[in-house]
N, C-alpha and C positions, 0 to 999 in steps of 0.2 A: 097192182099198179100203185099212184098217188106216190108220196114222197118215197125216192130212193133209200132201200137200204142198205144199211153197212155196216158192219161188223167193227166189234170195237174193241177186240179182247186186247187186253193190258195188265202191265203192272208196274206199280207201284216204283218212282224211278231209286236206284238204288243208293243206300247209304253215301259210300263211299262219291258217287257221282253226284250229289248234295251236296257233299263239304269241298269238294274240289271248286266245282261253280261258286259256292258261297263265296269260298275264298277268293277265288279270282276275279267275281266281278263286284262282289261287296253287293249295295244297295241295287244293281242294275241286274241281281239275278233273283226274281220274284215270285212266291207261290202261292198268293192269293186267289182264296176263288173271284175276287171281281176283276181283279188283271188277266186270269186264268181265262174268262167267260169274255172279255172283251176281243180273245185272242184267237178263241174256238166258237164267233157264230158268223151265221154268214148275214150278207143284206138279202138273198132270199128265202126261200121256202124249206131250206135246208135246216135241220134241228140242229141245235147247239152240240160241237164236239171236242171239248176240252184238253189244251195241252195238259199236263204236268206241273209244266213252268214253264217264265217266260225271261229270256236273256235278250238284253238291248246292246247291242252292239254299237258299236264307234268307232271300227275300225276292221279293215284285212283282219288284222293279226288278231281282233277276236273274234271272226268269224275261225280263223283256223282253230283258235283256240276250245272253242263250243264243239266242230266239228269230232276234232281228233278225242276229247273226252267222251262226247258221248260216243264214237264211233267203240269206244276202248269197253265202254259200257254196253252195248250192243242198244242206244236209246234212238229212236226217230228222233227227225231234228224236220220242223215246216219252216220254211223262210217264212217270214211275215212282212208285208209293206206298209200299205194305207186298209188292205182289209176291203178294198171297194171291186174285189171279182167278185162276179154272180153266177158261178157253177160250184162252187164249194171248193175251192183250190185253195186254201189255205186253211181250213178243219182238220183238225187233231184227230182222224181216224181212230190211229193208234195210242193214243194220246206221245209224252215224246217231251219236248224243249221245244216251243215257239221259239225263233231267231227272229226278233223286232229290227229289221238294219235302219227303223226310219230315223234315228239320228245321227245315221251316214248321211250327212249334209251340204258336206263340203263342192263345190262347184272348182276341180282342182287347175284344169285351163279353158279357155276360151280363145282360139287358134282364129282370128276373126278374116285374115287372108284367106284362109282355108275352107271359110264356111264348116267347122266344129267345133268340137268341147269336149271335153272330158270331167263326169262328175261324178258323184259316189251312190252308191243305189239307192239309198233314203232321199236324194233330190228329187220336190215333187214340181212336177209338169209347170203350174201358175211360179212355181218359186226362179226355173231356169226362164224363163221366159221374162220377167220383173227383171232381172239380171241382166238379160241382154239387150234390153227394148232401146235403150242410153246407144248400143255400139249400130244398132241398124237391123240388128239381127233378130231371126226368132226360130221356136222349135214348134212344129206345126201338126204333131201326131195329137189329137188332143179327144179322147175317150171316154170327154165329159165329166167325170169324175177327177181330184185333183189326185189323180194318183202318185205313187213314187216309180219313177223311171225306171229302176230295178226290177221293181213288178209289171209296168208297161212289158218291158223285155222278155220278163218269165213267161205270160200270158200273151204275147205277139200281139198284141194293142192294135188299135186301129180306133177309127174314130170319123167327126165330120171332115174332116180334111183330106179321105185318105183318096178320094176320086184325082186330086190333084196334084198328092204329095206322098201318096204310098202310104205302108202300115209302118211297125214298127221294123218287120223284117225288112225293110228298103232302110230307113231309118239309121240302122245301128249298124256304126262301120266294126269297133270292138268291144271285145268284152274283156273284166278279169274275171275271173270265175276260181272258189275254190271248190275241188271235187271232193269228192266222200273219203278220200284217204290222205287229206290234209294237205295235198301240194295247192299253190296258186299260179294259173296260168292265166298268159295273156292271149286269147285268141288270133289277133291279128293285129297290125298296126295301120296307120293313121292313112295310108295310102290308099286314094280310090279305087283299088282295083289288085287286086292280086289274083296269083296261079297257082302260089304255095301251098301245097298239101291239100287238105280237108277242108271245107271249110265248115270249122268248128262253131264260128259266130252264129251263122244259122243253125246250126245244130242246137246250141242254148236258146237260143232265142226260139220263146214258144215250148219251151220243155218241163216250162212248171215247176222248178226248183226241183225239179226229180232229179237230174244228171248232176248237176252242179248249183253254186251258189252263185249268186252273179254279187259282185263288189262292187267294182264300176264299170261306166256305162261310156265311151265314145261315140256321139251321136251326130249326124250331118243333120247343120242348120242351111237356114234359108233367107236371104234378103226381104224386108219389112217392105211391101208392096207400095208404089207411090200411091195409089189409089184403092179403096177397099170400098165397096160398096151392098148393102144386104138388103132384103127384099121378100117377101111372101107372095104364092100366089094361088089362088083355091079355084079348086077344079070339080066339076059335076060328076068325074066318077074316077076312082081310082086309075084306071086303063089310058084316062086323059093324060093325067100328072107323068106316071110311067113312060108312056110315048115320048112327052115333052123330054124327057131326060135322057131318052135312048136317042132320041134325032138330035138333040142336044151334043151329043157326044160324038155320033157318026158321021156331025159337022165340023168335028175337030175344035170344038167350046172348049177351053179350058175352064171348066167350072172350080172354082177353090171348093165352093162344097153344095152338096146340096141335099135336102134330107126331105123325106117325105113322111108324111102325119096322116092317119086315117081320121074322119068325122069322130069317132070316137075318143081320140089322141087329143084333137083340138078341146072338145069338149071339158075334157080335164085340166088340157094347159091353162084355156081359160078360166076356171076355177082357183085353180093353184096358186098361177102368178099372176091374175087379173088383168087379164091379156080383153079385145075382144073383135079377135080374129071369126069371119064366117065359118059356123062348127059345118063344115064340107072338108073332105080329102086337101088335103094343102103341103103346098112344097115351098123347103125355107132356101133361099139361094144365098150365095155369098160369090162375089166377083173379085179379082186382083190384076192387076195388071198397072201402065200407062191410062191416064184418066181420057183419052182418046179408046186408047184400047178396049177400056172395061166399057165404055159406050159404045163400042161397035158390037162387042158380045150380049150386052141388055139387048139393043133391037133384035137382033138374029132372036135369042130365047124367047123374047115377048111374042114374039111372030108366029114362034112354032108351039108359045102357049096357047095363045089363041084361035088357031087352028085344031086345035086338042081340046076346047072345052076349058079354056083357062079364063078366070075372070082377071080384075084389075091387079095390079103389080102397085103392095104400098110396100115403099120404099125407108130404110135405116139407115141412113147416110154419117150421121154421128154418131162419134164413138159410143156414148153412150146410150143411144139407141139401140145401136148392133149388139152393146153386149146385153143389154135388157131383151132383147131377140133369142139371144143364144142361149141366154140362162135360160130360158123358159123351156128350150129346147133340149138343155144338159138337166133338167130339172123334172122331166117326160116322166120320167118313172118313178119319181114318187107322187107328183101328180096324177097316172096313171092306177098306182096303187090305191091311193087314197078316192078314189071313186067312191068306196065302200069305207064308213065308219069302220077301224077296227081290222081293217084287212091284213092281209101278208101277199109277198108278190110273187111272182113265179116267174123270171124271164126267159125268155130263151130266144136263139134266132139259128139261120141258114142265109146259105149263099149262093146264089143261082147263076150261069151263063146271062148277061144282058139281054140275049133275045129270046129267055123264058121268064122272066122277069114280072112283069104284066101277068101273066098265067098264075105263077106261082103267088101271087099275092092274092089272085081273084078270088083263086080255088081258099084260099087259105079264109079271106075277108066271108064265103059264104060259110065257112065251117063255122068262125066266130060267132055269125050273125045267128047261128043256132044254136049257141052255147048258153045257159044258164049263167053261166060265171062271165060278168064285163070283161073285158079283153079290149085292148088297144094294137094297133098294129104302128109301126114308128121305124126308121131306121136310115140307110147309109146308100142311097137308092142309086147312085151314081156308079157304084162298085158292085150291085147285085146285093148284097147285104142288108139283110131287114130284120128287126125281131116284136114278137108278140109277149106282151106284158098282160097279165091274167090276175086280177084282183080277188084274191080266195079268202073264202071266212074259214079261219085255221081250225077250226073246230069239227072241221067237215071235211071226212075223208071222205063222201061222194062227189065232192068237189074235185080233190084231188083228183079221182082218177079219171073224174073228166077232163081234167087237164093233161095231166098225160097220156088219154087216149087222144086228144088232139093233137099235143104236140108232137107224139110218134106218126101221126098222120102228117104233120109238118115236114117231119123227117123226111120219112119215105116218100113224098114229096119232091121236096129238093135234093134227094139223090137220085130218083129216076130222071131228075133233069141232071143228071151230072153237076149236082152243086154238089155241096157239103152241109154235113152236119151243125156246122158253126163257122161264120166266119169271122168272129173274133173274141167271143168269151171263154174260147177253150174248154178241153175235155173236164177236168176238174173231177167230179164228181158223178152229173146229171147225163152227162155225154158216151158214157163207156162202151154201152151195145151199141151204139150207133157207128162207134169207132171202128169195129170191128165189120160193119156191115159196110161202110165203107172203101176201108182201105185192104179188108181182109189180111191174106197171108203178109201185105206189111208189116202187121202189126205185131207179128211175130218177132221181125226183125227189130221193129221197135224194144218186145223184150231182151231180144237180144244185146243191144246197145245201152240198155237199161241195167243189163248184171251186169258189163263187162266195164261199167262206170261206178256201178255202186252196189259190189256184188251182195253186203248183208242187206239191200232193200232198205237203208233207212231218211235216204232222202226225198223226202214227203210222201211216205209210203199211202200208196190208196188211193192215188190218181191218177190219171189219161187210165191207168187197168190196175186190176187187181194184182 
């Protein structure tokens, strides 16, 4: 058990495919080992795995360009974004050409009738959003991390918002994408709704730069709510908070988000960001609507918090309140990590039915609570989605494989309830057997649709499977 392994045999990328890249991108095509090391580690538990090099793109045409050389060369090619997944999806396996697209920057329209946009895959989440705040508009998939859209896409993102506004896969109307043999297609166009063939957008979307490269990004926005209001509210035992959110929902609440934090989550928050919320089980709310509206959904939720074991309801009404709220909340995991001087983190999560929910988190909360290694439980409680973040001294491979003997107990968990393995940091790396225990003979097909898109293997070879 303890950290996943993986195989790394390689070589050395080829002359010829050196001078070529040199030449075409001049300064933008890099072989340092600290560019190299920036490009091939992950934010967790995962050991460092180095590209070759690393080319920064600026454009389509030098994505095709990178592609069809190294494709010529037989060389892997990892798209790279912001670098902020935490299954190892973007690690140099094979080693290969890191493809940095994060100075694909461009924001190319903004269709504001339409409620869309069209932007380039290096646009990061806070930067589209700063852009549109002036028009009324905003983009609401937010994953805590300020990632780039591109990789949102790859990794099918999701976040505090998604109880209200869906994942990434609602999200994105199209994509351009180049595939492994250098053409650039547009998946779909700008239309809510088509019948047309395949639909190929969900098909990239969620596919880990394995199939394709995503260029840009068509994404449906959403009107800037008149009323926004956030809120805390802590509960005597995990089972309370959970209830509160499933009757919450059964009531037809439109919650914008709401996320729930174990005594142990709080405890750290408060540390971290100098919060000094009661360290008990606590759920962060956020409300949108008409300011009549969003006051008719507080009483209903207060009602059925306290009926649940929910204490008082302190309230973030200004802006910057709310976001001093939410960082603390996007900021969980490092704060969770750092429990422990020195540590390294381990994250993982599942995705359960709403009405196994409460189970799955209880059974999971008594595993923790006999764990050696701190563990926090935190997550996206409106949608079934939760993950456990594990504070490990790196030095300690008995640590490790206590973690993975947990976290496989996580699993098999949440798929005897018909959840999944993940529901939303992707297969990447950490996820592989699970994928298969899962989904089974899909997955098959999955290879299948995987050569018959990229049949030498070299687009981000070594994820979702071997």
């Amino acid at each position: 058990m303890g950290i996943p392994a993986v195989s790394n045999s390689r070589k050395p990328l080829p002359v010829d495919l050196v001078g070529a890249l040199s030449e075409r991108f001049g300064a933008r095509f890099q072989m340092g080992e600290a560019i190299r090391l920036e490009h091939g580690k992950s934010e967790t538990h995962f050991a460092p795995m180095l590209p070759d090099a690393v080319v920064f793109a600026e454009s389509t045409d030098d994505v095709v360009a990178v592609v069809n050389l190294c494709r010529d060369a037989r060389v892997p090619i990892i798209p790279f974004g912001a670098g902020t997944s935490v299954e190892g999806n973007t690690l140099a396996v094979h080693g290969g050409v890191s493809l940095d697209l994060s100075r694909m920057m461009r924001i190319i329209a903004v269709n504001t009738e339409d409620f869309d946009c069209v932007v380039e895959a290096g646009v990061r989440r806070e930067q589209l959003n700063e852009y549109l705040r002036d028009q009324g508009l905003f983009f609401p998939i937010d994953p805590g991390a300020n990632a780039t859209l591109g990789g949102m896409a790859s990794t099918r993102a999701s976040g505090t918002n998604a109880v209200r506004y869906g994942t990434m896969r609602d999200a994105v109307l199209a994509l351009t994408v180049v595939t492994a043999d250098g053409r650039v297609i547009r998946t779909s166009r700008r239309a809510r709704k088509s019948a047309a063939g395949y639909d190929l957008t969900r098909l990239f979307v969620g596919s880990e730069g394995t199939l394709g490269i995503i260029t840009e990004v068509t994404l449906r926005l959403h009107a800037i709510p008149e009323a926004i209001s956030a809120a805390t509210c802590s509960f005597e035992t995990i089972g309370g908070a959970v209830d509160t959110v499933v009757q919450s929902i059964q009531l037809g609440i439109p919650l914008a988000r709401v996320e729930i934090l174990d005594d142990m989550q709080i405890r750290a928050v408060n540390r971290w960001s100098k919060m000094d919320l009661p360290e008990l089980t606590t759920l962060f709310f956020e409300f949108h609507g008409s300011e009549r509206y969003v006051e008719e959904q507080v009483e209903t939720v207060k009602e059925l918090a306290a009926a649940n074991g929910g204490g008082e309801f302190r309230w973030a009404h200004r802006t910057e309140d709310r976001n001093a709220l939410w960082k603390a909340r996007h900021e969980a995991y490092y704060a969770a990590v750092n429990l422990r001087p020195g540590a390294i983190g381990w994250a993982t999560d599942v995705c359960v039915p709403m009405s196994r929910l409460a189970e799955c988190i209880g059974e999971t909360k008594t595993d923790l609570e006999r764990s050696t290694v701190p563990a926090t439980i935190l997550g996206h409680v409106g949608d079934g989605n939760f993950h456990v973040v594990f504070s490990m001294d790196p030095n300690s491979s008995a640590e490790q494989d206590e973690v993975a003997t947990i976290n496989r107990r996580l699993v098999e968990r949440a798929l005897a309830m018909d959840g999944t393995c993940t529901g939303e940091h992707g297969i990447g790396l950490g996820k592989q057997e699970y994928l298969v225990e899962e989904l089974g003979e899909a997955v098959d097909l999955m290879r299948s649709i995987k050569k018959a898109l990229d049949p030498q293997g070299l687009l981000n070879p070594g994820k979702i499977f071997q």
